[in-house]
KOLDREN-816099 format. One record per residue (C-alpha): residue number from 1; x, y, z. Coordinates in steps of 0.5 Angstrom, whole numbers. Layout:
N
- resi|xx|yy|zz
- NUM|X|Y|Z
...
//
This chain:
224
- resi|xx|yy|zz
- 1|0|0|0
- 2|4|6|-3
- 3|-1|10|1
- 4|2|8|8
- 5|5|11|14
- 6|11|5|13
- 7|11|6|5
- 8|12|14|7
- 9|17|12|12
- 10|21|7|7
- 11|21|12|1
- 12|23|18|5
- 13|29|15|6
- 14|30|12|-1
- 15|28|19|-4
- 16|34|22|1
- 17|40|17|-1
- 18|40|21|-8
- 19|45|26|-8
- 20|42|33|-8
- 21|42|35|-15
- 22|38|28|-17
- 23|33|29|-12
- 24|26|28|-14
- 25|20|29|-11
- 26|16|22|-8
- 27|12|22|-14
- 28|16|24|-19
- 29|21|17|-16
- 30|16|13|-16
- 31|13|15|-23
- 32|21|14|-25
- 33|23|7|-21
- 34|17|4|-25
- 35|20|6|-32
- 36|27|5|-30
- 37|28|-2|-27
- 38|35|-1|-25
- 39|32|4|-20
- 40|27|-1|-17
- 41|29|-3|-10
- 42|26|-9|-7
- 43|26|-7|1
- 44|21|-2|0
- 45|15|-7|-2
- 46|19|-13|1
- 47|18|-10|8
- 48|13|-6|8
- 49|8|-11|6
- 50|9|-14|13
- 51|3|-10|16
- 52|6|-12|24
- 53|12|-8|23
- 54|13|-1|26
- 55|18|3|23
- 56|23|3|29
- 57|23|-5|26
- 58|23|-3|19
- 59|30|0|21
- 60|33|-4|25
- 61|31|-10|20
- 62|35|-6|14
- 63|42|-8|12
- 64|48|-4|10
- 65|48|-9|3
- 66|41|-6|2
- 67|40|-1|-3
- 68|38|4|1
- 69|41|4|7
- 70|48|2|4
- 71|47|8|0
- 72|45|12|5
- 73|51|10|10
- 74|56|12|6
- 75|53|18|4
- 76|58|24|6
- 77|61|20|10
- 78|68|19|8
- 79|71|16|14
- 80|67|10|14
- 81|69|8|7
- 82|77|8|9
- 83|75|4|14
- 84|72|-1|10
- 85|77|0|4
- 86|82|-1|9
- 87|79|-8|10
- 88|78|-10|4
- 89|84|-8|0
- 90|89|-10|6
- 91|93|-3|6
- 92|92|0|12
- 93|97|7|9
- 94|91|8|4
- 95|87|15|5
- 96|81|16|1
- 97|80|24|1
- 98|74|25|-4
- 99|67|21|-5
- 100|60|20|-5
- 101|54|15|-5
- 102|49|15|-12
- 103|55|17|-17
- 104|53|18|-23
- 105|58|17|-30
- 106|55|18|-36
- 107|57|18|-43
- 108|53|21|-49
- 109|46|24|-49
- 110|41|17|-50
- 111|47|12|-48
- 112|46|9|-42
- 113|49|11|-36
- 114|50|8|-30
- 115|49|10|-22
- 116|54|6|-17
- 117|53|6|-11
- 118|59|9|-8
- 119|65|12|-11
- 120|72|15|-7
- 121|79|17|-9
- 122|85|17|-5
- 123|91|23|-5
- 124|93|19|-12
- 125|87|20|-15
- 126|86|12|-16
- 127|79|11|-16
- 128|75|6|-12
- 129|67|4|-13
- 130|63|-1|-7
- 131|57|-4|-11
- 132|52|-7|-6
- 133|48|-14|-10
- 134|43|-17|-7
- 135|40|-21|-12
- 136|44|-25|-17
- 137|44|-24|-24
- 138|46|-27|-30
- 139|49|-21|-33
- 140|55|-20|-28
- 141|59|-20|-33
- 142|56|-15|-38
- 143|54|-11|-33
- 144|61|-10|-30
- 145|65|-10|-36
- 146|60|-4|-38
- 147|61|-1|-31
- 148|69|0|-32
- 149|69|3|-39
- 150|64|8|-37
- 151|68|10|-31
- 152|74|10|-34
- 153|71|15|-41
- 154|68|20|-34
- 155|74|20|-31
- 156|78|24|-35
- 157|77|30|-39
- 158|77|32|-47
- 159|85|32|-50
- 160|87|28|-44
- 161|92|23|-45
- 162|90|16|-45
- 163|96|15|-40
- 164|93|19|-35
- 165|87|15|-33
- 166|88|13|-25
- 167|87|5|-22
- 168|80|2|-23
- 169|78|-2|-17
- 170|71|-4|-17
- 171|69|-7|-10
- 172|62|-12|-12
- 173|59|-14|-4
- 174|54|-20|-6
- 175|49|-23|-2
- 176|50|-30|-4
- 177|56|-33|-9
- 178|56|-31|-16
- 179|61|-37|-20
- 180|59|-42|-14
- 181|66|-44|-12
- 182|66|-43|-5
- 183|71|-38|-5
- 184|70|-31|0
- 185|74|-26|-5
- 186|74|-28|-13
- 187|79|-23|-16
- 188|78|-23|-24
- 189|85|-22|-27
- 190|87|-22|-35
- 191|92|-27|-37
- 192|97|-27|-43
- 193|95|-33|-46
- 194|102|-34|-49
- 195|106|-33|-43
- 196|101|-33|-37
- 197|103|-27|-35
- 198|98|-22|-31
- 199|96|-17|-37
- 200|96|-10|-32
- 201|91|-5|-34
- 202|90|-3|-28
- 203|84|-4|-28
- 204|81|-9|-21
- 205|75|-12|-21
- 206|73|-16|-14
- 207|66|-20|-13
- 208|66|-22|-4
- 209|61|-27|-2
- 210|58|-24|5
- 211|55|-30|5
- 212|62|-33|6
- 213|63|-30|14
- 214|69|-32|19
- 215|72|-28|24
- 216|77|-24|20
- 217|77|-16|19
- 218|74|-17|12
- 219|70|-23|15
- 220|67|-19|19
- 221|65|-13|15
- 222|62|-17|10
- 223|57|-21|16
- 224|56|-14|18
//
């Protein structure tokens, strides 16, 4: 019931996790998640069609892997994006300096862009995007293979030299396991076939199973 006091309470922070210069009106977003799908977060009708709950518990029931929670945790919060980029990458030295949640990278007008979830640079202005995924899809690798181009055409300007694109790391946080191997972390590299050697383009592409929890720093992060 989109007419609903625990609707209203839901959308108003879905409607808050946009950035300031995407701010749409509730029935303007509602009008536009239902014609753009990649905008639909399942949380609101989810947890809102169990009339028994007050939205002190629709809160406490919302997770940092959903949408509009994750999106909103680390909106202007730059401290909590180190810390958990410190823990998944391992280097506690790295600084992070500029970001925000809901970034928007776009190509041309009527091309399809894109909105990550998170988006960071530290002081070497290497680029750093968490992506939260609660559902699995079967277009992973499309979509990421997208992702990285389109990130990469936005992040410099006009006449730049090519050799002035910084390192990609996108970050994929998954509720369940995507290649179905067991593994807690699965890096993507790209091989030279003919000498088996690491072909370095400085992009870095990593899925992290949350469902894969033990009790190390980054076990713990992902169970959180």
């Amino acid at each position: 019931d989109t007419g609903s006091e625990e609707y209203r309470f839901m959308e108003g922070l879905m409607t808050q996790a946009f950035p300031r210069e995407e701010y749409r009106e509730p029935e303007e977003l509602r009008a536009f998640t239902e014609k753009n799908r990649m905008f639909y977060n399942n949380l609101v009708p989810d947890m809102v069609s169990d009339s028994r709950l007050t939205k002190e518990e629709l809160f406490l029931r919302a997770r940092p892997i959903d949408d509009i929670f994750g999106k909103r945790m680390l909106e202007n919060n730059l401290s909590l994006a180190q810390f958990m980029l410190r823990i998944i990458t391992g280097d506690n030295t790295m600084e992070i300096t500029e970001g925000h949640a809901q970034h928007v990278s776009s190509n041309v007008d009527n091309h399809k862009g894109i909105i990550t979830d998170s988006y960071y640079r530290d002081r070497e202005g290497n680029i750093y995007v968490i992506e939260f995924q609660r559902k699995k899809r079967s277009d992973y690798i499309e979509r990421f293979r997208f992702y990285q181009g389109l990130i990469d055409t936005s992040s410099i300007e006009k006449g730049e030299e090519f050799g002035q694109l910084k390192k990609l790391n996108i970050y994929v946080i998954c509720e369940d396991e995507i290649f179905e191997d067991g593994a807690q972390v699965n890096r993507i590299k790209k091989i030279i076939e003919s000498n088996g050697k690491e072909y370095a383009d400085n992009q870095n592409l990593v899925y992290l199973d949350a469902s894969k929890w033990d009790y190390s720093e980054l076990g713990m992060l992902l169970h959180d």
